[in-house]
VEXDREN-2710 file (C-alpha; in Angstrom, 1 decimal):
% VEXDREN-2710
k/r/px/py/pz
1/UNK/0.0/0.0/0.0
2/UNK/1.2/3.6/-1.2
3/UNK/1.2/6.4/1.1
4/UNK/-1.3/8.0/-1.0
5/UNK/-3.8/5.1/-1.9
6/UNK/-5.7/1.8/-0.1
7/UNK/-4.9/-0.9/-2.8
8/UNK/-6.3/0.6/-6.1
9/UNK/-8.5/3.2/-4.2
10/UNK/-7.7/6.2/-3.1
11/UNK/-5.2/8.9/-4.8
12/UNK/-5.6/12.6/-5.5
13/UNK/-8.2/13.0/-8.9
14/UNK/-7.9/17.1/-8.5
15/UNK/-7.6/19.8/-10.8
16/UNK/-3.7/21.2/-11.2
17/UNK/-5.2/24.3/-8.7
18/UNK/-5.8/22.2/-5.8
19/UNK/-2.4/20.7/-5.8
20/UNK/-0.7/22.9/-4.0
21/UNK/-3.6/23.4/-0.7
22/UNK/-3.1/19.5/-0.8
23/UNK/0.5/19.4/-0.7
24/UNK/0.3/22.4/2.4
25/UNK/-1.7/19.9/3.9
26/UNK/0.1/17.1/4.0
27/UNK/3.0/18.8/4.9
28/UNK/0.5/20.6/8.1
29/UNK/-0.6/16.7/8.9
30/UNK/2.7/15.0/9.2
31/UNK/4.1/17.9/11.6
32/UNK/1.3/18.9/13.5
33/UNK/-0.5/15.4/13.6
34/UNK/1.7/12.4/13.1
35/UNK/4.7/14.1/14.6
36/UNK/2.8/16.7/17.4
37/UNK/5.1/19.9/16.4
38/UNK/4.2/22.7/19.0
39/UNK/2.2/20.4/21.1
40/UNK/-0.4/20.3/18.5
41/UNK/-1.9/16.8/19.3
42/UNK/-1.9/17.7/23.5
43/UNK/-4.1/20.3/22.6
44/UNK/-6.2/18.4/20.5
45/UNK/-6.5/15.9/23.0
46/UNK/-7.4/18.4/25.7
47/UNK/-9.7/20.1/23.6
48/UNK/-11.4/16.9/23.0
49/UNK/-11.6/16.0/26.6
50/UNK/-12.8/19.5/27.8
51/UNK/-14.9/21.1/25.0
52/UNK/-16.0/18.0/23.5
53/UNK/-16.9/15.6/26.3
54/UNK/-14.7/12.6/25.7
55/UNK/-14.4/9.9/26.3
56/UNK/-18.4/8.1/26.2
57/UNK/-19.1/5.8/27.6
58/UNK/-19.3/1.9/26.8
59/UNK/-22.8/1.2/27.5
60/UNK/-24.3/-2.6/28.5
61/UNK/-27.5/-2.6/26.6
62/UNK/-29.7/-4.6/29.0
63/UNK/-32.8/-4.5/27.5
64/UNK/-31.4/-5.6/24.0
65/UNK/-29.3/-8.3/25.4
66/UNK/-31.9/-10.0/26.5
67/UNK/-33.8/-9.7/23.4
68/UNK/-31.0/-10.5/21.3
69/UNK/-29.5/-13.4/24.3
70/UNK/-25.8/-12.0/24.1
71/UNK/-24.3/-9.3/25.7
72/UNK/-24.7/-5.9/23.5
73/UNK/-22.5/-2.6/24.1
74/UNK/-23.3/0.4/22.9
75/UNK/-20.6/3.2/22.2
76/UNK/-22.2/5.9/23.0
77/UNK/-20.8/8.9/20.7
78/UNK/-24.4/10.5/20.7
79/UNK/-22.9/11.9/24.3
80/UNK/-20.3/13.7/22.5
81/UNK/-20.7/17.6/22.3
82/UNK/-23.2/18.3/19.6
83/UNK/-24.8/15.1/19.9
84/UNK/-22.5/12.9/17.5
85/UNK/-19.1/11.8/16.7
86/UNK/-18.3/14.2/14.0
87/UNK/-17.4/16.7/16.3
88/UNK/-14.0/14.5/16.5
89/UNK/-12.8/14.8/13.2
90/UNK/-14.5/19.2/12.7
91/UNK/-12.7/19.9/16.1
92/UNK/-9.4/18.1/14.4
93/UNK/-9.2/19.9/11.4
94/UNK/-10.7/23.3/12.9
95/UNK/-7.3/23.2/15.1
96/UNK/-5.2/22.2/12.4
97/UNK/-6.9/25.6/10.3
98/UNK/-5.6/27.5/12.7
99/UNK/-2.2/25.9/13.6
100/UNK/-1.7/26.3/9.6
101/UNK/-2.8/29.7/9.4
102/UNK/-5.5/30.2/7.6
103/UNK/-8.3/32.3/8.9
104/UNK/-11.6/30.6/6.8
105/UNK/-12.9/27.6/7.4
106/UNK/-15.5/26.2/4.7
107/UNK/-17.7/22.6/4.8
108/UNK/-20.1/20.3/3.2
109/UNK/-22.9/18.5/5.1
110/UNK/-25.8/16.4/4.7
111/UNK/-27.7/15.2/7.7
112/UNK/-26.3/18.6/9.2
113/UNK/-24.4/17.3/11.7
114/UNK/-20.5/17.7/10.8
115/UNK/-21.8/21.1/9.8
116/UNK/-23.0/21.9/13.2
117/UNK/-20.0/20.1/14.7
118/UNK/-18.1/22.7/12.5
119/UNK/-19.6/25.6/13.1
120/UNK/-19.1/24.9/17.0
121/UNK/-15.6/24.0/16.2
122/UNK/-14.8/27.6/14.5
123/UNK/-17.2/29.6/17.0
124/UNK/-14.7/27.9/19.7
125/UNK/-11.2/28.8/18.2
126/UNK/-12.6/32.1/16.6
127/UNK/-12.5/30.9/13.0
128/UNK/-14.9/32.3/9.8
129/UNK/-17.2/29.3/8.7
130/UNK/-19.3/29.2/5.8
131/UNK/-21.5/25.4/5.2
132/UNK/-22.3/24.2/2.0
133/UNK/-25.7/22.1/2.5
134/UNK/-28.1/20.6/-0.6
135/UNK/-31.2/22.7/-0.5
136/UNK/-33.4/18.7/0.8
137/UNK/-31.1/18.6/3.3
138/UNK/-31.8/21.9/4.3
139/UNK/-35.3/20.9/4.4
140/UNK/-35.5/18.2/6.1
141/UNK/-32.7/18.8/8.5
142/UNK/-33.6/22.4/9.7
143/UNK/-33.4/22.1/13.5
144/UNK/-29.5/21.5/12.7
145/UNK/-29.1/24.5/10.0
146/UNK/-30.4/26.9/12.8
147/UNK/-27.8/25.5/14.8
148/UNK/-24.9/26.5/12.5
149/UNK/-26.9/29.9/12.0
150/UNK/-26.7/30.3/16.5
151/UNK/-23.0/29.5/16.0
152/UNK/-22.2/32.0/13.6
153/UNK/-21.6/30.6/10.7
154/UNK/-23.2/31.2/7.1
155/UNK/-24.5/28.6/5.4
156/UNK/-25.4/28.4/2.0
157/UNK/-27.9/26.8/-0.1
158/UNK/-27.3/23.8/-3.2
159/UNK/-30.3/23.9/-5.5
160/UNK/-28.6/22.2/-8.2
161/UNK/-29.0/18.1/-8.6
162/UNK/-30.9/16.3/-5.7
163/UNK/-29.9/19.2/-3.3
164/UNK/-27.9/16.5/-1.1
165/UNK/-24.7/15.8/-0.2
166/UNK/-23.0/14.8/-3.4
167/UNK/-24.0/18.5/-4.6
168/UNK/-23.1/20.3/-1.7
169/UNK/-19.5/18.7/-1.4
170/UNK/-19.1/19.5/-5.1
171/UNK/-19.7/23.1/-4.7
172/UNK/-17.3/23.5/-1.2
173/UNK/-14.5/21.9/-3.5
174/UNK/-15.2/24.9/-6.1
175/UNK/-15.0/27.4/-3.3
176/UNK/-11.8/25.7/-2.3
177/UNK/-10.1/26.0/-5.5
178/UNK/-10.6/29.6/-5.5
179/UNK/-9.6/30.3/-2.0
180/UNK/-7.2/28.1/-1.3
181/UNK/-4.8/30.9/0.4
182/UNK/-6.9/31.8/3.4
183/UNK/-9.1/28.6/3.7
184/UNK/-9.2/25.4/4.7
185/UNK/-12.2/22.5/3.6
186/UNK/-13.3/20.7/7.0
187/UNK/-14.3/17.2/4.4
188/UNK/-16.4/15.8/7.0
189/UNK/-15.8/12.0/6.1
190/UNK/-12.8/9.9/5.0
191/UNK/-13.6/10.5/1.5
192/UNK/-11.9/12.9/-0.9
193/UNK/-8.1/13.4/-2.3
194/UNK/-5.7/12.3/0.1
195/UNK/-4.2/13.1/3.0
196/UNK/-8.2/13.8/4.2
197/UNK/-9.6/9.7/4.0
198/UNK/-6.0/9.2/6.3
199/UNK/-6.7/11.9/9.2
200/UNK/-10.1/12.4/9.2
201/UNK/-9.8/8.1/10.3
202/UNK/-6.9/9.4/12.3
203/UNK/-9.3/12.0/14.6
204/UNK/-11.7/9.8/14.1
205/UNK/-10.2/6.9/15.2
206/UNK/-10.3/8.3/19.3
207/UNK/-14.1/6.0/19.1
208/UNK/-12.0/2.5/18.8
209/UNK/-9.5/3.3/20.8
210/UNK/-11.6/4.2/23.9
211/UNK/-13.4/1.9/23.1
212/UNK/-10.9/-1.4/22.6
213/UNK/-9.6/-0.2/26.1
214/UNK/-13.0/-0.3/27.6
215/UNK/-13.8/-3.4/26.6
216/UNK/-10.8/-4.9/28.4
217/UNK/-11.6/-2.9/31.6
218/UNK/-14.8/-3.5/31.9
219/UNK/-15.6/-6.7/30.5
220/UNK/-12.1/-8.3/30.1
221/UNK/-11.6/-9.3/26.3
222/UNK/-12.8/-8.0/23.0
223/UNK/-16.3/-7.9/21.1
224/UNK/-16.5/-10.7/18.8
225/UNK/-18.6/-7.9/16.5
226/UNK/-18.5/-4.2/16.1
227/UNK/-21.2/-3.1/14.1
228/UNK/-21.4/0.7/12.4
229/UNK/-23.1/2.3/9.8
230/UNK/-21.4/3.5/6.6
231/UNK/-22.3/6.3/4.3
232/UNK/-19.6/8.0/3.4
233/UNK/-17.8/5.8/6.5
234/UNK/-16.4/8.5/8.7
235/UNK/-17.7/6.8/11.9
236/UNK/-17.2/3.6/10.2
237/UNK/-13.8/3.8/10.2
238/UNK/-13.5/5.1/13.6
239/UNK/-15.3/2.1/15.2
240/UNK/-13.4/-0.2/13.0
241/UNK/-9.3/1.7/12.9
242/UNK/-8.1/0.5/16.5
243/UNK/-9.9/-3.6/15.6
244/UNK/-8.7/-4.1/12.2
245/UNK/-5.5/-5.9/12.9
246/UNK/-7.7/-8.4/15.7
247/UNK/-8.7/-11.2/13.6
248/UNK/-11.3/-12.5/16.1
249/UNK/-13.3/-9.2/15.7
250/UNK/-15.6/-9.1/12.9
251/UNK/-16.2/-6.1/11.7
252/UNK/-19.8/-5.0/9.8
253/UNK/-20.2/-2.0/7.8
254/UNK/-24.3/-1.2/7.5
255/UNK/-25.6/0.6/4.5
256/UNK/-28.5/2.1/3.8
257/UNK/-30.7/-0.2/1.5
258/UNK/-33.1/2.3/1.4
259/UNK/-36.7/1.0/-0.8
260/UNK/-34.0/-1.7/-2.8
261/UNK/-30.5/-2.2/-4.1
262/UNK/-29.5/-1.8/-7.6
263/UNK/-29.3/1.2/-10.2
264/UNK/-31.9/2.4/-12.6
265/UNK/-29.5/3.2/-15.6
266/UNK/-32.1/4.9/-17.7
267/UNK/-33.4/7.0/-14.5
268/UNK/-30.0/7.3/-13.3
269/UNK/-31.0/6.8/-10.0
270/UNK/-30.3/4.6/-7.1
271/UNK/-32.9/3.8/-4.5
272/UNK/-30.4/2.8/-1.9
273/UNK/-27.0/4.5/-1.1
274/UNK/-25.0/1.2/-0.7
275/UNK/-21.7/1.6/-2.6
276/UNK/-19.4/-1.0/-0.7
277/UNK/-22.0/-3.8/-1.2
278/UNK/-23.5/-3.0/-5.2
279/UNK/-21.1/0.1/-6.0
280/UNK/-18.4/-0.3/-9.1
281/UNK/-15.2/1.6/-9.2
282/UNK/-14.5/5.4/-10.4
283/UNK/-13.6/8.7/-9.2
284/UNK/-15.4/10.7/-6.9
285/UNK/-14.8/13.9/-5.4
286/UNK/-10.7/13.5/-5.5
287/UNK/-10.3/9.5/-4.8
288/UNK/-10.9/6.7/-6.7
289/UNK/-13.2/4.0/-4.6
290/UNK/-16.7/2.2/-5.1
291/UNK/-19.6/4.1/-6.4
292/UNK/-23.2/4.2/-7.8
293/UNK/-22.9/4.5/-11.2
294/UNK/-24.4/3.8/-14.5
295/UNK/-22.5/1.6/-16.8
296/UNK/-21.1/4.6/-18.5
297/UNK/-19.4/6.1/-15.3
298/UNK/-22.4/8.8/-14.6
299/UNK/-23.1/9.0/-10.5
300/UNK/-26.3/8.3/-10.1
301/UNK/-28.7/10.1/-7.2
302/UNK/-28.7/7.8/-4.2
303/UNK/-31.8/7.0/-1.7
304/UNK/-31.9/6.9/2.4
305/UNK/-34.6/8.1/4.8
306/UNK/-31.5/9.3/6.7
307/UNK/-29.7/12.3/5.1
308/UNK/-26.2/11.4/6.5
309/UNK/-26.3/8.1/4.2
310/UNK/-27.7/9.6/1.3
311/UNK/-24.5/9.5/-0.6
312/UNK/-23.2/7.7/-3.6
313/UNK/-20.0/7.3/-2.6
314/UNK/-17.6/5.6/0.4
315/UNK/-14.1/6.2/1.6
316/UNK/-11.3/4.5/-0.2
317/UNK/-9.9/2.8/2.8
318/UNK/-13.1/1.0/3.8
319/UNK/-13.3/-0.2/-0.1
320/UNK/-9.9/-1.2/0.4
321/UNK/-10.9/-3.5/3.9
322/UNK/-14.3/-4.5/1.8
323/UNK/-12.1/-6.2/-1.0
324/UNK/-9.5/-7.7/1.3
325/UNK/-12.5/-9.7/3.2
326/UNK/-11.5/-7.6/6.1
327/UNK/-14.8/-5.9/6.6
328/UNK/-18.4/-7.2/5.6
329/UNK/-20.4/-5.1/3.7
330/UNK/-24.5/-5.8/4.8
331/UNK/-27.4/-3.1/4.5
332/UNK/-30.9/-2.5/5.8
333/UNK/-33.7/-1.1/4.4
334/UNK/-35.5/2.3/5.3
335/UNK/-38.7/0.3/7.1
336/UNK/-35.8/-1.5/9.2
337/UNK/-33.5/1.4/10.5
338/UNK/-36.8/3.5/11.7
339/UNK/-38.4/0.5/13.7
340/UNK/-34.9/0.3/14.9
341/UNK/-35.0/3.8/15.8
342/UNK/-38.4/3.3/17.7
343/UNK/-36.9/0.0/19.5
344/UNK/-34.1/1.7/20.6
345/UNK/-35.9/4.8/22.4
346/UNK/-38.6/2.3/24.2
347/UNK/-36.4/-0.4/25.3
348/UNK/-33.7/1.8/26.2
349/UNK/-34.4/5.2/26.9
350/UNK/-32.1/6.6/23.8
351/UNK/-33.0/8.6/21.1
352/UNK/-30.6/7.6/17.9
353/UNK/-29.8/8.9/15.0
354/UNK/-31.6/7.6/11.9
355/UNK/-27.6/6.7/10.5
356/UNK/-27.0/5.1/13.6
357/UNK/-30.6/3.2/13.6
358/UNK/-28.9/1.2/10.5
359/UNK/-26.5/0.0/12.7
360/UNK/-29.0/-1.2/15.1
361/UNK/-31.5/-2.6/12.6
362/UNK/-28.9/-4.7/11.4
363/UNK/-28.3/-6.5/14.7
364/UNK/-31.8/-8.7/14.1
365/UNK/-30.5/-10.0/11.0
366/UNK/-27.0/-10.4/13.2
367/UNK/-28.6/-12.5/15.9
368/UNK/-30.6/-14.6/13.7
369/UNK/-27.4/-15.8/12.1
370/UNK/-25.8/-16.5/15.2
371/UNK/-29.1/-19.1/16.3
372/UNK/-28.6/-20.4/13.6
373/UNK/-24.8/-20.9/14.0
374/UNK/-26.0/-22.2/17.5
375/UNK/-28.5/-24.8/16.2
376/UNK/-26.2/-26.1/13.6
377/UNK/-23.4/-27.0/15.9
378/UNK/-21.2/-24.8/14.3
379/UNK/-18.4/-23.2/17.3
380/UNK/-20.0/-20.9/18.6
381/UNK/-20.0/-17.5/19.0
382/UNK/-20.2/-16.6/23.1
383/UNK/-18.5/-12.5/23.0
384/UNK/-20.2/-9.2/23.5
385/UNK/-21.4/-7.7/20.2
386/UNK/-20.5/-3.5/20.0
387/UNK/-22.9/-0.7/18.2
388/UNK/-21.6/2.5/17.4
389/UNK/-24.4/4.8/18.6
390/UNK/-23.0/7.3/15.9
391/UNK/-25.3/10.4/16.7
392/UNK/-28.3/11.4/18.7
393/UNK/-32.2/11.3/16.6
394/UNK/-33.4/14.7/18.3
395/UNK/-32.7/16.5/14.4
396/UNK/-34.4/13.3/12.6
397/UNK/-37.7/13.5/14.5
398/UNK/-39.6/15.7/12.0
399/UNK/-38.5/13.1/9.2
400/UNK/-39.5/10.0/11.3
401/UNK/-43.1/11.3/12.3
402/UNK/-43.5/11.7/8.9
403/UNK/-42.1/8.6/7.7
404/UNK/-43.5/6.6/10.4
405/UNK/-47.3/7.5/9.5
406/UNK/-46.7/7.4/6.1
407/UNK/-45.5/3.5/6.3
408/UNK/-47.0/2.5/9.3
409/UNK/-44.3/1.5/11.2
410/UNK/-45.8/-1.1/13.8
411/UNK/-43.4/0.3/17.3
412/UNK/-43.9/3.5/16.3
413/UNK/-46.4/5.9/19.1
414/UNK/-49.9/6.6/17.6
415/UNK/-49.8/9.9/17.1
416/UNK/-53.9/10.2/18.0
417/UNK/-53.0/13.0/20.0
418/UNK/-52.2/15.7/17.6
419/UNK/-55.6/15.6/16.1
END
């Protein structure tokens, strides 16, 4: 493996104008982050532990381990500032901004959370922010764009294409190329040219390392599962970084299979947003890695209830894992992630995300398996099983009352009373 790539993924697919704010930048991550010149990473890590609330905890899910009849932990990164883990990785490369010099700080976002964690980040260290979000995000994420708007930062309307998060990083990259001097883009998952799918792991990566030593504190040995869902796979890979080189851990990447898997060439759309599992190879937004495409290399629209999945792309690296049989690549469907998201709140008192509910739906199709691994007399399985509880639901709950009554999602409350 090159520096620079994850097997054949990866790379730096930029126009000549962008070369140089990449090469800045991986000159500003090898000192600064890999090497902690002027004490860079201390800071970090204090600022992570004061302003941001780390670490989580590494909840025993009692209520689901009976259900499910093995032991399920939750990581709970919906307890980080902000209400989810991409504060980790916005906080990192807010710092780094400002340890580089540069006095602007410009990002993409779809579900509205990395641009909230952004905007927090620069209101904190005193930075300009300006958030590129689709204009359906917008709408159906508008608790979270008021947020940005309390913390000062601008945000600014995509009305071309779907109006989602393929559009919205496309136009922060054409900011970037013109103002490459004074700004920095906060990408807000480990996609794009390198060195971003590399450090935005590396700040992300703080959720499996707390979390690989709580697990021998307070359990004493490993998960045999961790579990996370994977859009664009920022929280992906930083359930997955600190596990990958334990073979005994198996590690599942959740998609979004939205209303069903597959592309409509003719429509050039995709109702699901699961690139690891159906995806084909190109170029996306700087990297080469596993997309939803037609046959002649056009992206297609992509399909989630959840806005932070709703891409039709993934980080190289997790491609990379995908291929080398290293991670497995499974996805649930939209009617499966929001009766997770109701199970979740009444059996145990936590509101997720609808990203995170992925994750959680997929652990029914996970403990089926393992009866069945049981009843066949195949070794089995007896560890704890770990979710990554990627983000709290508060900003989804305008999308699942509506998508609850319109499907009639059997856990969900009647909603009698508002009539």
């Amino acid at each position: 493996m090159s520096q620079k790539t994850f097997g054949d993924y990866g790379g730096q697919y930029v126009p000549e104008a962008l070369m140089p704010a990449l090469t800045e930048l991986e000159d500003a991550y090898q000192r600064y982050v890999l090497e902690n010149e002027d004490g860079f990473v201390d800071e970090f890590e204090e600022r992570l532990r004061d302003f941001g609330g780390r670490p989580t905890p590494l909840q025993r899910a009692d209520n689901l381990s009976e259900r499910y009849g093995f032991d399920v932990y939750l990581k709970r990164e919906d307890l980080v500032h902000g209400g989810a883990h991409k504060l980790n990785n916005a906080l990192g490369q807010a710092l780094l901004a400002k340890y580089m010099g540069k006095e602007r700080v410009i990002a993409e976002t779809g579900a509205g959370q990395h641009g909230t964690a952004t905007a927090m980040a620069c209101a904190s260290l005193d930075l300009d922010c300006e958030i590129y979000m689709g204009r359906t995000d917008i709408n159906r994420q508008r608790p979270n764009v008021y947020r940005m708007r309390i913390h000062g930062a601008d945000v600014n309307p995509v009305d071309i294409g779907s109006g989602t998060l393929k559009e919205a990083t496309n136009e922060a990259m054409r900011d970037w190329s013109r103002t490459v001097e004074d700004t920095h883009y906060v990408i807000g998952s480990v996609v794009g040219p390198h060195p971003f799918p590399t450090m935005v792991r590396d700040f992300q990566s703080v959720i499996s390392e707390e979390a690989r030593e709580q697990f021998r504190a307070q359990v004493g040995r490993l998960p045999e599962a961790v579990i996370a869902c994977a859009g664009g796979g920022s929280n992906t890979m930083g359930a997955f970084h600190h596990f990958v080189d334990d073979e005994d851990v198996d590690l599942y990447a959740v998609e979004a299979g939205g209303s069903g898997l597959g592309v409509d060439n003719e429509e050039s759309y995709a109702p699901n947003s699961a690139s690891l599992g159906t995806g084909t190879e190109g170029v996306l937004h700087g990297a080469r890695t596993k997309l939803l495409q037609t046959p002649e290399g056009q992206i297609v629209e992509s399909h989630s209830v959840s806005a932070g999945l709703d891409y039709a792309g993934v980080g190289p690296e997790l491609a990379y894992l995908v291929d080398e049989g290293r991670v497995t690549p499974v996805n649930v469907d939209d009617d499966a992630a929001l009766n997770a998201f109701h199970r979740l709140a009444t059996r145990e008192g936590i509101i997720p995300a609808l990203e995170s509910s992925h994750a959680l739906a997929y652990l029914e199709e996970y403990a089926e398996q393992r009866s069945a691994e049981h009843a066949s007399g195949d070794a089995p399985r007896a560890g704890p099983v770990m979710v990554n509880v990627s983000g709290r639901g508060d900003k989804d709950l305008d999308t699942v009352i509506e998508e609850s009554t319109e499907r009639d999602i059997a856990n969900a409350p009647d909603m009698e009373v508002y009539q």
